[in-house]
KOLLO-746269 format. One line per 8 residues: number of its first residue (from 1); for each residue z, x, y of N, C-alpha, C. Coordinates in nm, 3 decimals. Atoms other than C-alpha are relative to their C-alpha. Layout:
// KOLLO-746269
NUM> Z:X:Y:Z:X:Y:Z:X:Y  ... .
END
This chain:
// KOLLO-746269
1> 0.066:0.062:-0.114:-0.650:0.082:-2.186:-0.035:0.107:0.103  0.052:-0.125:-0.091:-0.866:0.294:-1.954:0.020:-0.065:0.119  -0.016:0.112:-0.108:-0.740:0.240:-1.613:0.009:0.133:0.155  -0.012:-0.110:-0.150:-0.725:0.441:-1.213:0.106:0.057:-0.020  -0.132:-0.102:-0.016:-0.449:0.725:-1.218:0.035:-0.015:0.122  -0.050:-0.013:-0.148:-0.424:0.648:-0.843:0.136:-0.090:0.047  -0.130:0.136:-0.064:-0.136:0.443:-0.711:-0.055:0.018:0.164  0.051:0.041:-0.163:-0.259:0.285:-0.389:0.077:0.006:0.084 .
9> -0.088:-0.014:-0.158:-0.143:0.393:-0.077:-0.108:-0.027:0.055  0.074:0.013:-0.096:-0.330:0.240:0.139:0.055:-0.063:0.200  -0.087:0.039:-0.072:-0.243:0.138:0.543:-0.052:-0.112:0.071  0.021:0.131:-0.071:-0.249:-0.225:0.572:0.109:-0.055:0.038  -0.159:0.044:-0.070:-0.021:-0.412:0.787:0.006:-0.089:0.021  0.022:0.106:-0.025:-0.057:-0.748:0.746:0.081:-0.073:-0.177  -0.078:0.067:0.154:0.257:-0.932:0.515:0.102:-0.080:0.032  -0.116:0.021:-0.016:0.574:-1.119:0.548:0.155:0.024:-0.037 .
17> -0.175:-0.002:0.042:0.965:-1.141:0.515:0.027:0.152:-0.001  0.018:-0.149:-0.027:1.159:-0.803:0.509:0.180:-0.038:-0.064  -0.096:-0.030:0.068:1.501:-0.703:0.321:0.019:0.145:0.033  -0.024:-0.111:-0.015:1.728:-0.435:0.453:-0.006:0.083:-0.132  -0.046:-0.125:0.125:1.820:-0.084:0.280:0.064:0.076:-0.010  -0.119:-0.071:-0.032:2.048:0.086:0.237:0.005:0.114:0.102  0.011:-0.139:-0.063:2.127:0.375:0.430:0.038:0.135:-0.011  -0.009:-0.085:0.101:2.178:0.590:0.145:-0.142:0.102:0.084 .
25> 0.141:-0.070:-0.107:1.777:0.703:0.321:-0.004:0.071:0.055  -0.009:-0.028:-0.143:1.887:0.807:0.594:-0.017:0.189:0.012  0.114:-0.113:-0.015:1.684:1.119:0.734:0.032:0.064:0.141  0.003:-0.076:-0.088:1.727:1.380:1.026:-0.094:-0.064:0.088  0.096:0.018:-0.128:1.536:1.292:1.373:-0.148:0.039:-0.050  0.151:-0.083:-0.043:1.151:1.373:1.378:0.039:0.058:0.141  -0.022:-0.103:-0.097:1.186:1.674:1.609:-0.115:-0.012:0.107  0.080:-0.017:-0.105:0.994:1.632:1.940:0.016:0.167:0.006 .
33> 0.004:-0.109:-0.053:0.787:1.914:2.021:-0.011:0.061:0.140  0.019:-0.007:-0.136:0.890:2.075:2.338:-0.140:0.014:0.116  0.092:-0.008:-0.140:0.555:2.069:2.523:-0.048:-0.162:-0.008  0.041:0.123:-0.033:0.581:1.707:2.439:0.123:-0.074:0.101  -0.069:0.032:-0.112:0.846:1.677:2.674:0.024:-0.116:0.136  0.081:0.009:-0.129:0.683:1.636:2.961:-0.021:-0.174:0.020  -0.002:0.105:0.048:0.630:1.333:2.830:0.091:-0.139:0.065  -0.104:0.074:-0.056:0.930:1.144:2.924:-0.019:0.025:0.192 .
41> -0.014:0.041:-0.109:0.846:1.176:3.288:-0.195:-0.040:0.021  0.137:0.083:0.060:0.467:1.030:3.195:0.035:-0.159:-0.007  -0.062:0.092:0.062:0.605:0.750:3.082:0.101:-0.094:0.031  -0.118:0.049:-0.064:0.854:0.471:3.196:0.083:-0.041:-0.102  -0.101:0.049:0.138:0.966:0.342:2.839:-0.094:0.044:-0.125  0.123:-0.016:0.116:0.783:0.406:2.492:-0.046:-0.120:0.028  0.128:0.130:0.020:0.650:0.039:2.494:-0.068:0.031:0.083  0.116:-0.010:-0.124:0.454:0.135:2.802:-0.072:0.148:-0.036 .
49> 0.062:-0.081:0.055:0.354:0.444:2.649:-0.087:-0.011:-0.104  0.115:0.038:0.069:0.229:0.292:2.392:-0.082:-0.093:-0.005  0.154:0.089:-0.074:0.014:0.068:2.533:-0.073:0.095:0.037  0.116:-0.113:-0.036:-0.128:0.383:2.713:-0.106:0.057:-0.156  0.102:-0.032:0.112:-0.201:0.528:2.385:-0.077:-0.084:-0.041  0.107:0.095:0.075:-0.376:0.222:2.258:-0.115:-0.027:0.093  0.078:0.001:-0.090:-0.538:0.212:2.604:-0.148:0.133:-0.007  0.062:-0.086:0.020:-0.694:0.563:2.548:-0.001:0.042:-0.101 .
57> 0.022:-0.019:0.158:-0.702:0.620:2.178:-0.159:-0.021:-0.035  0.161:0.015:-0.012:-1.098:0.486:2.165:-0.081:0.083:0.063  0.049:-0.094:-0.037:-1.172:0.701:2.373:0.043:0.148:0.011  -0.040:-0.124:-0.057:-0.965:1.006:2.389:0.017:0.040:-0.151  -0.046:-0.006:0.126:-0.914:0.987:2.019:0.176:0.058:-0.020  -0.149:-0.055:-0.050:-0.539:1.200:1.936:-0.043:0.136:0.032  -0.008:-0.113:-0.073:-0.563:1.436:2.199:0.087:-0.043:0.110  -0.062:-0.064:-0.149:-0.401:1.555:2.516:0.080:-0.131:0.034 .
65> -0.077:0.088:-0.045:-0.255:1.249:2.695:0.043:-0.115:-0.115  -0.005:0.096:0.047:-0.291:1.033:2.442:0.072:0.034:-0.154  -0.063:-0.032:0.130:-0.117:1.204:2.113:0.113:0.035:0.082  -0.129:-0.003:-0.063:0.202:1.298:2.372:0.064:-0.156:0.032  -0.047:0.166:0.014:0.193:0.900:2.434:0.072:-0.045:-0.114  -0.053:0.048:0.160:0.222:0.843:2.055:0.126:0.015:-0.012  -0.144:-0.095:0.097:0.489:1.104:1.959:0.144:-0.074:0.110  -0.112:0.077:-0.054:0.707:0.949:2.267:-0.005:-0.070:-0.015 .
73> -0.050:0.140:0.024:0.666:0.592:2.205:0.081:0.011:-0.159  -0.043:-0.043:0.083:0.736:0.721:1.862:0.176:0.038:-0.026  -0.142:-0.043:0.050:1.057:0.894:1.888:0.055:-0.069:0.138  -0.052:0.098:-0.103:1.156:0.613:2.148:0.030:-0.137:-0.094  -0.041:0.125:0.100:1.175:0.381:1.822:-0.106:-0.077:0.010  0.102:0.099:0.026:0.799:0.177:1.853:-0.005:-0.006:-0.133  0.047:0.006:0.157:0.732:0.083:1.503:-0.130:0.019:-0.052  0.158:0.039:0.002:0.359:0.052:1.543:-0.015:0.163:0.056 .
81> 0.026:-0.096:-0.057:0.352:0.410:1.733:0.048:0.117:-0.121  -0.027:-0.061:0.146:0.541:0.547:1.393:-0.085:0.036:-0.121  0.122:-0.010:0.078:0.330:0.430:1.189:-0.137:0.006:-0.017  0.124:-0.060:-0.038:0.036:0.552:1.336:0.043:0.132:-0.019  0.028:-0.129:-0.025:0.170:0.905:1.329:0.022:0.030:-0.158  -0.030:-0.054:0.167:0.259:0.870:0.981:-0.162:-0.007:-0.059  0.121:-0.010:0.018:-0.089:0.755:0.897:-0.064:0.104:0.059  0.180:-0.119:-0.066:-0.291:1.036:1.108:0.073:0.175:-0.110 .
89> -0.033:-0.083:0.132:-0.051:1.305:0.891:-0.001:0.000:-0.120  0.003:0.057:0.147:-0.062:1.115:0.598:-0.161:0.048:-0.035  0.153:0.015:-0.038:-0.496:1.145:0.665:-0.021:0.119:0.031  0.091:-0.069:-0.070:-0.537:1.434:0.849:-0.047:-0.001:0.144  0.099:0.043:-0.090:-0.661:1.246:1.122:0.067:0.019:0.170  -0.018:-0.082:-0.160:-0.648:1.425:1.466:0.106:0.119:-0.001  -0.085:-0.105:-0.015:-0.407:1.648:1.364:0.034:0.088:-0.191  0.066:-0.076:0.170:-0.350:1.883:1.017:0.094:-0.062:-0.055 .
97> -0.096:0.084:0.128:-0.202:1.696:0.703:0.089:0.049:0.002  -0.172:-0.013:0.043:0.162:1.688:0.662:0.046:-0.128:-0.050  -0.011:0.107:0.093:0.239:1.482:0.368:0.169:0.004:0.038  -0.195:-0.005:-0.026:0.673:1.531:0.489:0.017:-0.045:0.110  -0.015:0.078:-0.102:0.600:1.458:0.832:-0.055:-0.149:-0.008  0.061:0.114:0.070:0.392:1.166:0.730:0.147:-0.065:-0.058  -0.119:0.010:0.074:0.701:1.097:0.504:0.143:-0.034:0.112  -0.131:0.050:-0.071:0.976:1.117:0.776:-0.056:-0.149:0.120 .
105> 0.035:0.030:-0.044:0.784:0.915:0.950:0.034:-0.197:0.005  0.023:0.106:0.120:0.726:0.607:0.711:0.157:-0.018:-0.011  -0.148:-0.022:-0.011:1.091:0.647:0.643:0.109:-0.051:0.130  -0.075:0.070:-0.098:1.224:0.570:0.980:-0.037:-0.131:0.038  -0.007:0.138:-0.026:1.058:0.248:0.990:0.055:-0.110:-0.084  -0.089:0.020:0.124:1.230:0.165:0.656:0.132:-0.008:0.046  -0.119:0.041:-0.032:1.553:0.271:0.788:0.023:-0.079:0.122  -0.029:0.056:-0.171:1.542:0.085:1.129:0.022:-0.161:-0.065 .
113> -0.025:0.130:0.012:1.554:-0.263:0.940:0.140:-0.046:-0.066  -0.117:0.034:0.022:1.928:-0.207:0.842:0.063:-0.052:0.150  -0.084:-0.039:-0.049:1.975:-0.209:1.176:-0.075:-0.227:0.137  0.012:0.103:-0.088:1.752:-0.545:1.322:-0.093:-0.052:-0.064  0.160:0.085:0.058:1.479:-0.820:1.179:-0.090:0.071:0.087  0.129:-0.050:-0.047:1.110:-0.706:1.266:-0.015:-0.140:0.103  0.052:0.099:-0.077:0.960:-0.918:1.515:-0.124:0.000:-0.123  0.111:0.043:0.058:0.675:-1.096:1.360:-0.164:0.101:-0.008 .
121> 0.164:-0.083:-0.007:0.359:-0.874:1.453:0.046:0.131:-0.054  -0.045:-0.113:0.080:0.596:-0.598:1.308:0.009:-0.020:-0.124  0.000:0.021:0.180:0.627:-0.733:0.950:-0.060:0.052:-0.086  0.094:-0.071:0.077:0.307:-0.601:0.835:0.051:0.147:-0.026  -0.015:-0.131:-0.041:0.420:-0.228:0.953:0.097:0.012:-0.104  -0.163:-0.008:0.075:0.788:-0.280:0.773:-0.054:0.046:-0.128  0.047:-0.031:0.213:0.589:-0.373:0.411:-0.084:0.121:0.020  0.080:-0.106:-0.025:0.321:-0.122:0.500:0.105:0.182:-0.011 .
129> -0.079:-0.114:-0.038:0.608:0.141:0.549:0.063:0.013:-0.145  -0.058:0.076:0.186:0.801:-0.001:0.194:-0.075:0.079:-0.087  0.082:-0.018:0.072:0.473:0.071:0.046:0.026:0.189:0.015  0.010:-0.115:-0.103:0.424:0.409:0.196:0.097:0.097:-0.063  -0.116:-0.097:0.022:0.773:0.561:0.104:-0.022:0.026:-0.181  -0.014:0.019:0.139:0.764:0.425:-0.245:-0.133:0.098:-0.062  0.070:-0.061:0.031:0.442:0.600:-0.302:0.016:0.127:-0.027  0.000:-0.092:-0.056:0.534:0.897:-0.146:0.157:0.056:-0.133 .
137> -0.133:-0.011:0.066:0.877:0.873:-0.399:0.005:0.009:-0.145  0.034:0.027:0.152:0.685:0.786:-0.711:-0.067:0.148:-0.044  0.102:-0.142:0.045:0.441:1.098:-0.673:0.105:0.157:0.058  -0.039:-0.103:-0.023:0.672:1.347:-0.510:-0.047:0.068:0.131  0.079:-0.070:-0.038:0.584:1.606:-0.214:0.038:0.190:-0.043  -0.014:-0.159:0.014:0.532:1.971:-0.353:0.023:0.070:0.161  -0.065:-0.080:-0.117:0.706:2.209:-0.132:0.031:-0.068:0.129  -0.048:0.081:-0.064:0.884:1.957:0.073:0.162:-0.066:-0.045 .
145> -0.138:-0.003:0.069:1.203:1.928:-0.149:0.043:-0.187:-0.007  -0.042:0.138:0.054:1.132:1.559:-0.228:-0.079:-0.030:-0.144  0.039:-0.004:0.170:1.070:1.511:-0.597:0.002:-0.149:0.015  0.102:0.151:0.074:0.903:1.248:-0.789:0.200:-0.091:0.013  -0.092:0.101:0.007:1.199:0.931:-0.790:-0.073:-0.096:-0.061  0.085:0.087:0.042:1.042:0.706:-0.996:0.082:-0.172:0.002  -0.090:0.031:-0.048:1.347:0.488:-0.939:0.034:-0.091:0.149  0.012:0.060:-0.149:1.342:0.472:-0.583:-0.121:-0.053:0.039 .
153> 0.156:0.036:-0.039:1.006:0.424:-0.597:-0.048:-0.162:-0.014  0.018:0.098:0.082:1.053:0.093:-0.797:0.113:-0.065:0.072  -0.079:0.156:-0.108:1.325:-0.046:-0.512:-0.093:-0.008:0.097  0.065:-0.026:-0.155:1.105:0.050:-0.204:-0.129:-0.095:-0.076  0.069:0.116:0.049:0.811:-0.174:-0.420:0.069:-0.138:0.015  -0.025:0.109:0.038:1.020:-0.411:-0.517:0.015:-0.112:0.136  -0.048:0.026:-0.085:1.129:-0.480:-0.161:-0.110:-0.028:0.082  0.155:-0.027:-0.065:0.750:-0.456:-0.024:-0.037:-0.177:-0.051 .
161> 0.086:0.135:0.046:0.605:-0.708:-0.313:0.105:-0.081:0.002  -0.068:0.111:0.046:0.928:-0.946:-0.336:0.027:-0.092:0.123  -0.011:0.018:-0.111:1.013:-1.002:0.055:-0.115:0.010:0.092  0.164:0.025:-0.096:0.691:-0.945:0.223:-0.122:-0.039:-0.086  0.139:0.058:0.095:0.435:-1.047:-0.052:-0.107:0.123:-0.028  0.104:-0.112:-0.052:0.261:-0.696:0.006:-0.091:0.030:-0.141  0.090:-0.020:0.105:-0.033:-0.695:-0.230:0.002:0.147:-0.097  0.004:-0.132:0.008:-0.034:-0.300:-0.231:0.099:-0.041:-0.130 .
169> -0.054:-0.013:0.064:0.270:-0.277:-0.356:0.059:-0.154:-0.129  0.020:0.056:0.096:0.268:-0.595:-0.635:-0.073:0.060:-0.073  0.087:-0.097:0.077:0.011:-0.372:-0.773:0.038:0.096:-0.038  -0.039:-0.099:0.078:0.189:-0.073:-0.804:0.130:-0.031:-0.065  -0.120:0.069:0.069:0.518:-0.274:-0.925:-0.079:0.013:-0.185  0.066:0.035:0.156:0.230:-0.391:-1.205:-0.059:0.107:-0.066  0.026:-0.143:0.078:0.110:-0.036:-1.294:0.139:0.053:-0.029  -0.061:-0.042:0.050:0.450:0.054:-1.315:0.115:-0.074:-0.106 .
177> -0.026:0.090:0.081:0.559:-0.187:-1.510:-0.092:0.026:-0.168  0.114:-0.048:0.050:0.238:-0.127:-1.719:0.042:0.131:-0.098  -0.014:-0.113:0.038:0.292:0.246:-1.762:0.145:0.053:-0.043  -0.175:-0.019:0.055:0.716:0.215:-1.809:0.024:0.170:0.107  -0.012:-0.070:-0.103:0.711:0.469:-1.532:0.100:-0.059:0.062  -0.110:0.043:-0.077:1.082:0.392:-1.409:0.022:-0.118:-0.045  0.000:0.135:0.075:1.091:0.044:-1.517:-0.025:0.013:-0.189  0.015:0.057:0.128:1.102:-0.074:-1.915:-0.164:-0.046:-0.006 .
185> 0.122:0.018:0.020:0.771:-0.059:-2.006:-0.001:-0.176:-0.047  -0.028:0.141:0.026:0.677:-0.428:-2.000:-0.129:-0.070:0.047  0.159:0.028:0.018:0.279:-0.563:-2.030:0.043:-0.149:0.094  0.003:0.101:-0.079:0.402:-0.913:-1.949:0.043:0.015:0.141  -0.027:-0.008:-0.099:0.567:-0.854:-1.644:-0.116:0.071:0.056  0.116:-0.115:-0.072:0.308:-0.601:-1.511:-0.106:-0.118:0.029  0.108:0.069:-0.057:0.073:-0.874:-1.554:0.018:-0.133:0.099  -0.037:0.097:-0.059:0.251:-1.111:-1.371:0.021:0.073:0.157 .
193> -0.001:-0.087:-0.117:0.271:-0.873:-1.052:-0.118:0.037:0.050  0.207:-0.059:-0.030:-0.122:-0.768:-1.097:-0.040:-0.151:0.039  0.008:0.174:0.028:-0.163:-1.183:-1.086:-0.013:-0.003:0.148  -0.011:0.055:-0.111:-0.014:-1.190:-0.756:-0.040:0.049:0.088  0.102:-0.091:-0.123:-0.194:-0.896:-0.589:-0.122:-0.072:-0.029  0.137:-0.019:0.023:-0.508:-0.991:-0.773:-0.040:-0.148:0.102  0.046:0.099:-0.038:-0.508:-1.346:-0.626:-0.019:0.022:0.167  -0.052:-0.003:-0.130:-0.431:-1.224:-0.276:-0.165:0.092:0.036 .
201> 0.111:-0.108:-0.039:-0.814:-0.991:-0.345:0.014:0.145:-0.015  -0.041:-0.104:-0.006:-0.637:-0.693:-0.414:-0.102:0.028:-0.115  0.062:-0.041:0.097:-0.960:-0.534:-0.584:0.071:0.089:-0.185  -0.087:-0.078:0.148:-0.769:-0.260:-0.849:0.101:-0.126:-0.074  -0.093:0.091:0.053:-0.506:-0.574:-0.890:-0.120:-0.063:-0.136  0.122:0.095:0.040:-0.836:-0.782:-1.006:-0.040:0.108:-0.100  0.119:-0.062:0.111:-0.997:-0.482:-1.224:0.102:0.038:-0.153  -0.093:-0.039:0.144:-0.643:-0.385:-1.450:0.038:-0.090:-0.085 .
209> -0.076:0.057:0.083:-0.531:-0.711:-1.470:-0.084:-0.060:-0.091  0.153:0.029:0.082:-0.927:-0.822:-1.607:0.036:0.128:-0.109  -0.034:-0.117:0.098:-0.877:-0.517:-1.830:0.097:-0.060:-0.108  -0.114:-0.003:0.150:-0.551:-0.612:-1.978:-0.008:-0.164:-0.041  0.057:0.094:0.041:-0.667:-1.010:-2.028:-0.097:0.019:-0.083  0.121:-0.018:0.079:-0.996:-0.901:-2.163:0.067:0.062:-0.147  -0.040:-0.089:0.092:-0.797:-0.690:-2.411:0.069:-0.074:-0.070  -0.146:0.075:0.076:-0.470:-0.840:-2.476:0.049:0.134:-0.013 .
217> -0.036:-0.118:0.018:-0.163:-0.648:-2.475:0.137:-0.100:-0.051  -0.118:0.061:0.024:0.199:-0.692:-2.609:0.025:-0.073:0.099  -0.032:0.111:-0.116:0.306:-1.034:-2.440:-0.058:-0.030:0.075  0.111:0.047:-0.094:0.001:-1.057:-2.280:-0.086:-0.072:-0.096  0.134:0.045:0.092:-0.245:-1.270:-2.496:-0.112:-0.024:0.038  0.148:-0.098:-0.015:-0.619:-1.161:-2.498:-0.026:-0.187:0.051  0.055:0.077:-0.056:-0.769:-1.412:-2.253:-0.142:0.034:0.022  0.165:-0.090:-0.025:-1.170:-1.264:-2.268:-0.063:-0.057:0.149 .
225> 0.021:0.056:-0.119:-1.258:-1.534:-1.997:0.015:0.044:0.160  -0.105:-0.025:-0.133:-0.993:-1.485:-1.736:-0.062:0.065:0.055  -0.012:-0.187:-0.078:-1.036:-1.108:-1.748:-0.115:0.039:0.052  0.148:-0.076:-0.043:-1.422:-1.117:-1.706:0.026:-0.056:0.147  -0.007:0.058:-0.164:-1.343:-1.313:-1.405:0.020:0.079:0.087  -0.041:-0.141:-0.095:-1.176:-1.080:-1.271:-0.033:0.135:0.033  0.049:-0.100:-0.029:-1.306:-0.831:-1.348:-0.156:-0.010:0.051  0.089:0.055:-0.107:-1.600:-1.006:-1.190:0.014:0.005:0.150 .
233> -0.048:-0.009:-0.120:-1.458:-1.036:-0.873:0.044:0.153:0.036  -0.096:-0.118:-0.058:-1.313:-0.652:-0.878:-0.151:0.076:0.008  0.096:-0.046:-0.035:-1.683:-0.545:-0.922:-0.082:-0.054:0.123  0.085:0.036:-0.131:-1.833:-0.726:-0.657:0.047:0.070:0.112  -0.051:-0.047:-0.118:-1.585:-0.579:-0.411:-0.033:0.157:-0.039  -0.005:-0.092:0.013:-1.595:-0.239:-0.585:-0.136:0.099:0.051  0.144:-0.030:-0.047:-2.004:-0.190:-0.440:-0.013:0.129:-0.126  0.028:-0.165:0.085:-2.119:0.210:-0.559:0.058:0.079:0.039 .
241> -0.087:-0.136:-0.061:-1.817:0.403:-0.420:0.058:0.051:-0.098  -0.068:-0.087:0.128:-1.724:0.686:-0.634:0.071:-0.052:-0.046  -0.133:-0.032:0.053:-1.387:0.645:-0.645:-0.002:-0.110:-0.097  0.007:0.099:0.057:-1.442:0.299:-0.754:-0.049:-0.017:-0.192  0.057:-0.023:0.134:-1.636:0.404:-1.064:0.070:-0.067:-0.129  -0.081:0.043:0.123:-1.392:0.296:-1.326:0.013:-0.104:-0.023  -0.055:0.141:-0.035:-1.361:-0.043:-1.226:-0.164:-0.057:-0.042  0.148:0.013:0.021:-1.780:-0.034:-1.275:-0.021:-0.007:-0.134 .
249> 0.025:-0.062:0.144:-1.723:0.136:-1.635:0.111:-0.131:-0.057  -0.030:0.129:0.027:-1.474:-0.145:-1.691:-0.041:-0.137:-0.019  0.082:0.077:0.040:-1.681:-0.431:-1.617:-0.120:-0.007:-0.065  0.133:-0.030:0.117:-1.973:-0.276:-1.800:0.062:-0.011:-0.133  -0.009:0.013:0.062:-1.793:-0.222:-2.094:0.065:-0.157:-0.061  -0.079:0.174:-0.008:-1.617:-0.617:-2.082:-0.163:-0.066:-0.047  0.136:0.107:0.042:-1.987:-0.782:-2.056:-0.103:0.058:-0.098  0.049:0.018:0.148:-2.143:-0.564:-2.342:0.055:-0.038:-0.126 .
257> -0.066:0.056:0.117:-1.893:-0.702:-2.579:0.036:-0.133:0.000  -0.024:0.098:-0.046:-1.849:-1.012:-2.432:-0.107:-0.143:-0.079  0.078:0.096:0.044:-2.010:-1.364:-2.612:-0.048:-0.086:0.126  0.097:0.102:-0.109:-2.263:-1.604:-2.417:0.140:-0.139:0.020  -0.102:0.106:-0.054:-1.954:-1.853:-2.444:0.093:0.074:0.110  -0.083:-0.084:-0.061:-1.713:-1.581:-2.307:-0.087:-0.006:0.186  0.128:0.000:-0.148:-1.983:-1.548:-2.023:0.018:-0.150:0.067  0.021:0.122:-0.036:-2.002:-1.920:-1.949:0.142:-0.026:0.058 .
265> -0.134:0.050:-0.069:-1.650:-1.992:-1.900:0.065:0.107:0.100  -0.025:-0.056:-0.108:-1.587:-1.698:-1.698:-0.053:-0.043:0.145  0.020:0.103:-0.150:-1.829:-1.859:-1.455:0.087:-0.107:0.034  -0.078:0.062:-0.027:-1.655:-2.142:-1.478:0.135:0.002:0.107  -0.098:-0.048:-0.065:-1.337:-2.015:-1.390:-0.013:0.046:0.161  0.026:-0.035:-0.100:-1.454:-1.836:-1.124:-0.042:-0.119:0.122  0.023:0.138:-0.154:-1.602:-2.118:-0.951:0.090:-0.088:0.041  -0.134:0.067:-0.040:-1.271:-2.314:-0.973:0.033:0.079:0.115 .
273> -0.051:-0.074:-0.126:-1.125:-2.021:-0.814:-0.045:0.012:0.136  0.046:-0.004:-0.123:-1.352:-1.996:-0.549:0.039:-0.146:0.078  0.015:0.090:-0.059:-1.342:-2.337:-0.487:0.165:-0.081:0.060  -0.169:0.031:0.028:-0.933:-2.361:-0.536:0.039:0.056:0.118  -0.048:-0.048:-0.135:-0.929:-2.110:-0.221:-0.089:-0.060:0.095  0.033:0.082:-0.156:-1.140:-2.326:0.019:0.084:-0.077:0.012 .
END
């Protein structure tokens, strides 16, 4: 089965429920840098700091007042000010990639839920963070002295897709499930994890698990229908973006082998579905 080598990290923050972790995790401070100091007399608490930053972030982008806001609401414990700094290192963005700082980052919002439930508008951030580590645990960072865990990678999922519903990671549960990467290689299960991202829109969920329906795999039985469906739906979202390409070469190769019945009832389907989510 031809399928994306990527495991999705992506930073969405929108999920529920949340399950501590151990504190086996547990990670050294992110080191404030002393000319962010200053900072603390800027400032009356991080939550009010980070309102500033969100106040001037549009416009100031991360610079000067407004990236010293971050890093203190940050190492003042915001969750939302965390995982913004993990994302702009994780990216690049306003400041130079550091896939470890990124990493400790992600990490402390992980360990902070041994210690209290998220408030509600924090939930997303928690799974978002889940996701995040596990990624970061499955692939490794060269010269950072954290090696691949394929392991840990497959609790910090499990804990993402089982307690918060987090699409992301149901998807990479079902590739690794899929690929026996840490887990017992296991087709049915995988597809029962791709199922629950794919229904939630999770495009890649929608294009592997159309793939491995269209196909059939051990314990999966070849559904041709289903999978065009899906893989109907994973091309529509997929437009002409490179990266996407595979998911293009997927549904191309599905509908030249595909019968005019195969075709018909995929519509079908599809229109249930559509009509199953109004």
């Amino acid at each position: 089965m031809r399928t994306s080598n990527r495991i999705a990290f992506r930073f969405v923050v929108f999920c529920g429920g949340v399950l501590s972790v151990a504190s086996a995790y547990a990670l050294d401070d992110v080191k404030t840098p002393a000319g962010d100091r200053t900072a603390m007399q800027m400032f009356k608490d991080p939550r009010q700091a980070m309102s500033q930053f969100l106040r001037d972030y549009p416009r100031e982008g991360a610079a000067g007042t407004s990236l010293e806001a971050l890093r203190y609401a940050a190492d003042g414990g915001e969750p939302l000010a965390r995982w913004k700094l993990g994302a702009m290192y994780a990216s690049g963005d306003g400041v130079k990639r550091d896939d470890s700082r990124a990493y400790e980052y992600f990490l402390k919002i992980v360990q902070a839920y041994d210690e209290a439930e998220p408030s509600p508008r924090e939930r997303g951030i928690v799974a978002s963070a889940f996701v995040a580590v596990g990624a970061y645990a499955l692939n490794g960072i060269p010269g950072a002295q954290i090696d691949r865990d394929p392991d840990r990678a497959l609790r910090m999922f499990t804990v993402a897709a089982t307690e918060f519903r987090d699409p992301n990671a149901q998807y990479n549960l079902g590739r690794m499930y899929l690929d026996g990467e840490g887990p017992r290689k296991d087709a049915r299960r995988g597809a029962q994890w791709l199922r629950l991202a794919a229904d939630k829109n999770h495009m890649e969920a929608q294009a592997l698990l159309g793939q491995l329906y269209f196909d059939g795999a051990d314990g999966v039985a070849r559904q041709r229908a289903m999978g065009l469906m899906y893989l109907t739906m994973a091309r529509e979202a997929a437009g002409d973006r490179k990266a996407n390409h595979w998911i293009v070469d997927s549904y191309n190769r599905a509908m030249d082998v595909a019968s005019g019945t195969d075709r018909q009832a995929a519509l079908a389907y599809l229109r249930d579905h559509l009509d199953g989510r109004r």
